[in-house]
C-alpha positions as CSV (number, residue, x, y, z in Angstrom):
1,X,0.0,0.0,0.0
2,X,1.5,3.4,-0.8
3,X,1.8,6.0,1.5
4,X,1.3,9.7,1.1
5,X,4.7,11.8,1.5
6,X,5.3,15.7,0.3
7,X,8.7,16.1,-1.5
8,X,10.0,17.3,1.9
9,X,9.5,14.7,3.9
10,X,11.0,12.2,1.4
11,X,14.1,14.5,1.1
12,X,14.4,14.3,4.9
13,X,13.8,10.3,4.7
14,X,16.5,10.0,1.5
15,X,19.0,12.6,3.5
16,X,18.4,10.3,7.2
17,X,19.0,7.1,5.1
18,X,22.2,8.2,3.7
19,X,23.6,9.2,7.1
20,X,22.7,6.2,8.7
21,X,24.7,4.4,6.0
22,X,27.9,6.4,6.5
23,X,27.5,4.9,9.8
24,X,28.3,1.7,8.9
25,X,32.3,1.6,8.4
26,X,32.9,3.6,11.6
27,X,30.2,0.7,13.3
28,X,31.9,-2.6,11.5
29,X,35.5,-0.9,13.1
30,X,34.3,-0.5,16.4
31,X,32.5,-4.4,16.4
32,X,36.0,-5.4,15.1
33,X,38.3,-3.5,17.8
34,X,35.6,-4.6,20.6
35,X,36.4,-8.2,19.3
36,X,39.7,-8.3,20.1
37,X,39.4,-7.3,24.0
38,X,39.2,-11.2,24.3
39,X,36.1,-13.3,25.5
40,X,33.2,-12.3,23.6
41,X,31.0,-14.0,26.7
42,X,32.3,-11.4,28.9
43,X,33.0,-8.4,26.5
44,X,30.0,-5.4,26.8
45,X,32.0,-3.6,24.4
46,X,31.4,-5.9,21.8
47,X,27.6,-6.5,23.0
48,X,27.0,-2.8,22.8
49,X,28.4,-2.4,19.6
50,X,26.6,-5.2,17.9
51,X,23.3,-3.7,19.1
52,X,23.9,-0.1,17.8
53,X,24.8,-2.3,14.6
54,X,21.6,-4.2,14.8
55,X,19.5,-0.7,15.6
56,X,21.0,1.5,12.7
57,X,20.4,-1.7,10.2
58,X,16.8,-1.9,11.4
59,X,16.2,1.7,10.9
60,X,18.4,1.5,7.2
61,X,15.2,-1.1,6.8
62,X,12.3,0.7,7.8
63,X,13.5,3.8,6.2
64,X,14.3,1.8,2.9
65,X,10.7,0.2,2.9
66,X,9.4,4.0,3.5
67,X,10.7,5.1,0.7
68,X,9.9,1.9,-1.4
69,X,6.2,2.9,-0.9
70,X,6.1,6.9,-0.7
71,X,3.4,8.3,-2.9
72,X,5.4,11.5,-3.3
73,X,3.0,14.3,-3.4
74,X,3.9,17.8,-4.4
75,X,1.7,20.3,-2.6
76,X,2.1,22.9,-5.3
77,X,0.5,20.9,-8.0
78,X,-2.8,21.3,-6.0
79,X,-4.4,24.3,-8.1
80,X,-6.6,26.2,-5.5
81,X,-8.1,23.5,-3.4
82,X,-11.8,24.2,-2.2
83,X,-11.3,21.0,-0.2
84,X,-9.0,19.7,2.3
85,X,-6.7,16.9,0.7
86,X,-3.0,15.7,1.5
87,X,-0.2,18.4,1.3
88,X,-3.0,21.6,1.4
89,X,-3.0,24.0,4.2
90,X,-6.0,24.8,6.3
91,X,-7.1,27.7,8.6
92,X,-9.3,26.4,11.5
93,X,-11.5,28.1,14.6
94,X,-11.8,26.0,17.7
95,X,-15.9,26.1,17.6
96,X,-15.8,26.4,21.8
97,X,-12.5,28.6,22.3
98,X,-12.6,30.3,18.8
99,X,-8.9,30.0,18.7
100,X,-7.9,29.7,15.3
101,X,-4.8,28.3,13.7
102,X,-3.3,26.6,10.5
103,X,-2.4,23.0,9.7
104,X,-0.8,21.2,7.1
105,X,-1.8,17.8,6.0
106,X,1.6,15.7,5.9
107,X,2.7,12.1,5.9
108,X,2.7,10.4,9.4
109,X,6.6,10.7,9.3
110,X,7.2,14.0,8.1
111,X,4.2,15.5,10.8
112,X,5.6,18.1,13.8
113,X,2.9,20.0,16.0
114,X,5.2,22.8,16.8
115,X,5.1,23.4,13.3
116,X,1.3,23.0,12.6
117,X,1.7,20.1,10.1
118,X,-0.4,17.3,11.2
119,X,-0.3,13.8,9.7
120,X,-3.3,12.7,7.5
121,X,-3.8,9.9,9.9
122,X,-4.2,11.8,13.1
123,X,-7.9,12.2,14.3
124,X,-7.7,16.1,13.3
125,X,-6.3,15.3,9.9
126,X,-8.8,12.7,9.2
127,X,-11.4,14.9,10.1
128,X,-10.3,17.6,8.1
129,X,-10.2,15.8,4.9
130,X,-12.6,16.3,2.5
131,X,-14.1,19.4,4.1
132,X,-15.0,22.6,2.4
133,X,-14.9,26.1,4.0
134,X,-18.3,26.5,6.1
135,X,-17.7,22.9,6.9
136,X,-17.1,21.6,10.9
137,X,-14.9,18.9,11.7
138,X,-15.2,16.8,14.7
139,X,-12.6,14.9,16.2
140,X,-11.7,12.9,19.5
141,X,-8.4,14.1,20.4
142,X,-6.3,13.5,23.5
143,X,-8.0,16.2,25.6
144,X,-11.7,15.4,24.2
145,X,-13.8,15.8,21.7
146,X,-13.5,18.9,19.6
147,X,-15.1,20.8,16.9
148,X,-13.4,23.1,13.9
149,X,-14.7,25.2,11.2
150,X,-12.4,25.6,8.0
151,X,-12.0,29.1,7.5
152,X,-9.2,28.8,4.6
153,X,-7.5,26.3,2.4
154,X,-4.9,27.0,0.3
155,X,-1.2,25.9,-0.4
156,X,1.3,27.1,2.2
157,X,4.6,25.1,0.9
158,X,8.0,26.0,1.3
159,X,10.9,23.4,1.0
């Protein structure tokens, strides 16, 4: 199944990848000087670095598969959206509070709150999709059930 990604967040998968890679002469060295402090029974520097091996090969994996099924989508193909869809921004009022703010809709690994881009799979972001401006999403968050109005969308994109 592919999975939605803006060009950003498969540059920033593509960029981790390649620096997890150069890891691996600098972690094959230190498995091979660990080896020869003696008994590899009783050797935790030879444990330790066969498990920072095993973790930065695991993540080489997972971001490997990542990228094997990214759907790359380019937010600034999206010619004025009137609905929310993947990669569009959104302006949003907190029905109760009427505190408003702006989202993104990113991938689930590219999302970061203190940024205001939420991951299409999220409870806001699923709510979000597909509405028009007028419409209210309701979503279950952490904190409760809320409801937004979508003031805006439009393409807010930088790289």
């Amino acid at each position: 199944m592919k999975r939605p990604m803006t060009p950003r967040g498969y540059d920033a998968l593509r960029a981790e990848l390649q620096k997890l890679k150069a890891m691996r002469p600098e972690l094959a060295r230190a498995i091979e000087i660990a080896r020869g402090h003696g008994d590899l029974s009783e050797n935790g520097d030879y444990d330790a670095a066969k498990n920072k091996s095993g973790m930065v090969e695991g993540k080489i994996r997972d971001i490997e598969a990542k990228l094997a099924m990214a759907d790359v989508i380019d937010p600034r193909k999206l010619n004025n959206p009137t609905k929310v869809v993947f990669g569009c921004s959104v302006k949003i009022e907190d029905i109760d509070s009427g505190d408003t703010r702006q989202v993104m809709i990113v991938g689930s690994d590219e999302s970061d709150v203190d940024r205001g881009w939420i991951s299409f799979e999220s409870p806001l972001g699923k709510a979000l999709i597909g509405k028009e401006i007028g419409d209210v999403a309701k979503a279950v968050l952490p904190g409760g059930a809320r409801e937004y109005e979508v003031l805006e969308v439009f393409i807010s994109y930088e790289d």
